[in-house]
KEMARVEX-103267 format. One record per residue (C-alpha): x, y, z. Coordinates in nm, 2 decimals, padded with zeros to 4 digits. Example, Ala and Ser with C-alpha at 12.3 -4.5 7.8 and 13.67 -1.06 7.14 Angstrom:
# residues 2
- 01.23, -00.45, 00.78
- 01.37, -00.11, 00.71
END
This chain:
# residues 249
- -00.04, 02.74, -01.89
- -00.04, 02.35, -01.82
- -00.23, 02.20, -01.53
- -00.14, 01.92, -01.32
- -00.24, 01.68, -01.06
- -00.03, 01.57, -00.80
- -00.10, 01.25, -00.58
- 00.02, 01.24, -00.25
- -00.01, 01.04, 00.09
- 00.06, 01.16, 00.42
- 00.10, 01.10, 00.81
- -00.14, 01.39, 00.98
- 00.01, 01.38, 01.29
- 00.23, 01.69, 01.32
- 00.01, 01.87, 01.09
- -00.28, 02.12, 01.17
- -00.46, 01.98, 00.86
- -00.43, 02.03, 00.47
- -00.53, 02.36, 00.45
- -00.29, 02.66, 00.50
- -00.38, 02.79, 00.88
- -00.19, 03.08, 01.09
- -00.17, 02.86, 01.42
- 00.06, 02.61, 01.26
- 00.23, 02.39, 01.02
- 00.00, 02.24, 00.76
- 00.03, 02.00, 00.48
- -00.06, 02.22, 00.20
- 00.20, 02.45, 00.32
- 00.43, 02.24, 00.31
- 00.40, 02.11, -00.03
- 00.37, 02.45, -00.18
- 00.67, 02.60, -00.02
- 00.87, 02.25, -00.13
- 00.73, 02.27, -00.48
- 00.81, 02.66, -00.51
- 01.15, 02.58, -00.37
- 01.18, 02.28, -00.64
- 01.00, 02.48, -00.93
- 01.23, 02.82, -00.84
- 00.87, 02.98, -00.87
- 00.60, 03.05, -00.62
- 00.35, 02.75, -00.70
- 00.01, 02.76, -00.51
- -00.16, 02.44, -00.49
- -00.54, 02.33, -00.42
- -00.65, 02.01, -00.31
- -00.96, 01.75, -00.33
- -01.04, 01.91, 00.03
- -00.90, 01.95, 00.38
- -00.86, 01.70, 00.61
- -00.83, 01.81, 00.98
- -00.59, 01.81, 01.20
- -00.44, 01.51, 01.29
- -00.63, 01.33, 00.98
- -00.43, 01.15, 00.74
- -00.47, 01.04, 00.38
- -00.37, 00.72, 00.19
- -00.46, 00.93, -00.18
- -00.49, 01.30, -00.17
- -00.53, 01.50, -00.49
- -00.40, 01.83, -00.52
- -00.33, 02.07, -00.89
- -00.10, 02.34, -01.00
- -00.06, 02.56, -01.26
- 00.29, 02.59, -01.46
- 00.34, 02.79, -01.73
- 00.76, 02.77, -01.74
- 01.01, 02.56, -01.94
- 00.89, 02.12, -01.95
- 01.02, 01.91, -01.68
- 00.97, 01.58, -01.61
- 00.70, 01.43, -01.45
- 00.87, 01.17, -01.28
- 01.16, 01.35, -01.22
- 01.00, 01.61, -01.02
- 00.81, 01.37, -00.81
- 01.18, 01.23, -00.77
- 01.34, 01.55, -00.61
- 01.00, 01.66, -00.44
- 01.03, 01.32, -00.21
- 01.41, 01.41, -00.19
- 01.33, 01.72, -00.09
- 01.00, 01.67, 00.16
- 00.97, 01.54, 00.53
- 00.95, 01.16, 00.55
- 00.53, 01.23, 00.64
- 00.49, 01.30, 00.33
- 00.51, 01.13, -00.02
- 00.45, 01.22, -00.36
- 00.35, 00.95, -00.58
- 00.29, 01.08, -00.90
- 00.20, 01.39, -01.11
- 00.02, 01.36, -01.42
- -00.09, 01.64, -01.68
- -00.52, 01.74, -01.71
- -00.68, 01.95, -01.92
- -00.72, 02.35, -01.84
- -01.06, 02.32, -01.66
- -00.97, 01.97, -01.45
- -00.98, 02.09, -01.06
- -00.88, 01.90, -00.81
- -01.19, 02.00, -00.56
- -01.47, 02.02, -00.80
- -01.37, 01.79, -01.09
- -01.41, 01.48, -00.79
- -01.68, 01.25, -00.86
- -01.64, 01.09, -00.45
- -01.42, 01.06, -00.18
- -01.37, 00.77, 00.03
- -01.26, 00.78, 00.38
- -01.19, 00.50, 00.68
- -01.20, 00.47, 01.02
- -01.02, 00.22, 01.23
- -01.07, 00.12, 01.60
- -00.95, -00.11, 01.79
- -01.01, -00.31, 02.12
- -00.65, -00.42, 02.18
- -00.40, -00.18, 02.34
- -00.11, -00.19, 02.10
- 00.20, 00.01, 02.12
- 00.27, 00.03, 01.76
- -00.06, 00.09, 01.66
- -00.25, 00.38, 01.87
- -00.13, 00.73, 01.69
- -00.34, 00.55, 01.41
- -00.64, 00.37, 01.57
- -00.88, 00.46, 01.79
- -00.91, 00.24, 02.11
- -01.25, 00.10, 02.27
- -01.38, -00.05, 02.56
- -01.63, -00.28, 02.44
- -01.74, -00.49, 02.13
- -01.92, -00.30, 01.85
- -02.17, -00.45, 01.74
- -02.12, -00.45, 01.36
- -02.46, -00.59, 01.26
- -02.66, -00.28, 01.43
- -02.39, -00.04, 01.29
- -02.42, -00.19, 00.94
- -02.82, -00.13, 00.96
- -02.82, 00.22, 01.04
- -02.51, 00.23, 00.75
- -02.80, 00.17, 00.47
- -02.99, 00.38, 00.63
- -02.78, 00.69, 00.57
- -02.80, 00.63, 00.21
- -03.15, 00.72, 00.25
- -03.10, 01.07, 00.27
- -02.87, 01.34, 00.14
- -02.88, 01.67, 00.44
- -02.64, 01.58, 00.65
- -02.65, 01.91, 00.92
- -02.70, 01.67, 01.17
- -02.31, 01.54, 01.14
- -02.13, 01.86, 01.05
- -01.91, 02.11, 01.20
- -02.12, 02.43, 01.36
- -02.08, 02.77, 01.18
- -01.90, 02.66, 00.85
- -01.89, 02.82, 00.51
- -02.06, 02.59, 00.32
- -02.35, 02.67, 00.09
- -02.53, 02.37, 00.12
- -02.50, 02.04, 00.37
- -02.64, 01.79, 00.08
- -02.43, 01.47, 00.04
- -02.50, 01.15, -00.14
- -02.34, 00.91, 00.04
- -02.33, 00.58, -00.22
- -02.11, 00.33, 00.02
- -02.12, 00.32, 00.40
- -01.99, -00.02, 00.61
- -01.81, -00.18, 00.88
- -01.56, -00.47, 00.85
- -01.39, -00.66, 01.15
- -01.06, -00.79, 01.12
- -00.97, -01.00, 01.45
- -00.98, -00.66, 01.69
- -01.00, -00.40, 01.41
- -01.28, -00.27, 01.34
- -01.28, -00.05, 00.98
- -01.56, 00.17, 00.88
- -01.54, 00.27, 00.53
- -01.77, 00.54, 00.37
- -01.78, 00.72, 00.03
- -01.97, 01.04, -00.11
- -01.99, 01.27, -00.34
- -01.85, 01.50, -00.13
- -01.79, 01.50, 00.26
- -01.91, 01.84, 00.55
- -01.67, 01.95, 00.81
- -01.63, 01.68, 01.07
- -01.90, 01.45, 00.91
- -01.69, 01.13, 00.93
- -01.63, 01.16, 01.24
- -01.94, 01.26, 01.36
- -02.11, 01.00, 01.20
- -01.89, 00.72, 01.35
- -01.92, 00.86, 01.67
- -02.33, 00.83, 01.63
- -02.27, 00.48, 01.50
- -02.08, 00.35, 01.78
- -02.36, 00.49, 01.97
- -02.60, 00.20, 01.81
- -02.23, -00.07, 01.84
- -02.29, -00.01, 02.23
- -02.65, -00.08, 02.19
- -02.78, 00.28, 02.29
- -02.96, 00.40, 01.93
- -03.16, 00.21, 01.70
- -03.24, 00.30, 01.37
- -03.56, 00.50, 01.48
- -03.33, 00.71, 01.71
- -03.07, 00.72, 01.40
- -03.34, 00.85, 01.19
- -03.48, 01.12, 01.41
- -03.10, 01.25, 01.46
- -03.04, 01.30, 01.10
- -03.38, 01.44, 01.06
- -03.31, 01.69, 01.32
- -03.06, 01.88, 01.08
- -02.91, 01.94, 01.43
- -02.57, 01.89, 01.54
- -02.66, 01.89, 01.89
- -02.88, 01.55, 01.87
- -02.60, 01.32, 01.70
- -02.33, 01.13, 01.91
- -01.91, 01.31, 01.98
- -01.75, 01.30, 01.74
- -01.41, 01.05, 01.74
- -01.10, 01.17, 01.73
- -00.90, 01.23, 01.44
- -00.58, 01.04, 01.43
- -00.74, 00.72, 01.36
- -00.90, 00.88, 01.01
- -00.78, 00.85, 00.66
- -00.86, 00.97, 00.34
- -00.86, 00.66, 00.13
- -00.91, 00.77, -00.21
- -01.05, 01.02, -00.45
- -01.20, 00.95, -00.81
- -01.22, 01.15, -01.14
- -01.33, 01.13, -01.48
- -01.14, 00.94, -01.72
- -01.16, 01.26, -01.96
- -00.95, 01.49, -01.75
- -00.61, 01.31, -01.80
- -00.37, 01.36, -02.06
END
């Protein structure tokens, strides 16, 4: 039995998420049912984590098992592009040892948010459109401030399965480019809805309503109720997802 890691990008829009759901089409799906089709054997897949609906990703991991005749790396990544919708590619798949897993192996995650304050019809099923100047400076405070702490209930989903809602976030920033504004925040590993949760809380402090005292007593809280709405989804992407060097083959 051989393990490997696929690496893939995709456009979220017309998908319900990564994860396999009964309400709709999802990415994981998808890719299973095209790599089954491909493989002529039912191949389940498991990825670095699920984005939600509407969410894309730039680098998403995902592994499979395969225990029939060789084939060609780059040759299946060939026909599995050939053979997928255009929203999503497949850009490589490389072999890992037995025990590499594409959830729990991951070191971090990285994911970005991008607004903007320009109405732009080529840009807004990917950024997220405001009224007002954010202030970055403010929003870059309360940023360091996050890595101050690691229970994160405050920005997450109500009523999920998780075990625990402990996070070390190592990076956390904002960036302007002329009218687009990119937040840009990596962890070890990420809660339901947190990005967006916490962006929404930031651009709280961008409009000048929260200062880092208010910040603080929200993530203290460990309640959902006292952070900011969250931001919609279309305007997030999963940026990347890191390993250690001693999984690959």
């Amino acid at each position: 039995m051989q393990r490997f890691f696929i690496t893939l990008s995709y456009n979220g829009k017309n998908y319900v998420g990564w994860q396999v759901q009964p309400n709709g089409t999802s990415v994981q799906q998808v890719l299973q049912e095209s790599l089954s089709v491909i493989l002529r054997h039912e191949t389940v897949i498991t990825g670095a984590g699920r984005t939600d609906a509407g969410v894309h990703a730039r680098k998403m991991i995902a592994h499979f098992d395969w225990e029939g005749d060789s084939f060609g790396e780059a040759d299946l990544v060939h026909k599995l592009n050939n053979f997928l919708p255009k929203d999503i590619a497949v850009q490589e798949i490389r072999p890992v040892i037995a025990d590499a897993h594409a959830r729990f192996s991951a070191l971090s995650r990285t994911y970005s948010y991008h607004l903007t304050t320009r109405k732009d019809p080529f840009q807004h099923e990917m950024t997220y459109r405001v009224h007002f100047n954010p202030d970055l400076e403010k929003m870059n405070v309360l940023c360091e401030v996050l890595k101050e702490y690691d229970d994160f209930t405050s920005f997450s989903k109500l009523h999920t399965d998780v075990k625990t809602n402990i996070c070390r976030i190592t990076k956390a920033g904002w960036i302007k480019k002329e009218d687009h504004y990119i937040f840009t925040i990596t962890a070890d590993r990420f809660l339901r809805n947190m990005v967006r949760a916490i962006t929404g809380t930031l651009l709280e402090a961008g409009r000048g309503r929260l200062d880092e005292r208010g910040f603080r007593r929200i993530i203290e809280a460990r309640d959902r109720n006292v952070a900011g709405d969250s931001v919609p989804g279309h305007a997030l992407f999963l940026e990347d997802v890191m390993y250690p060097d001693d999984i690959w083959l």
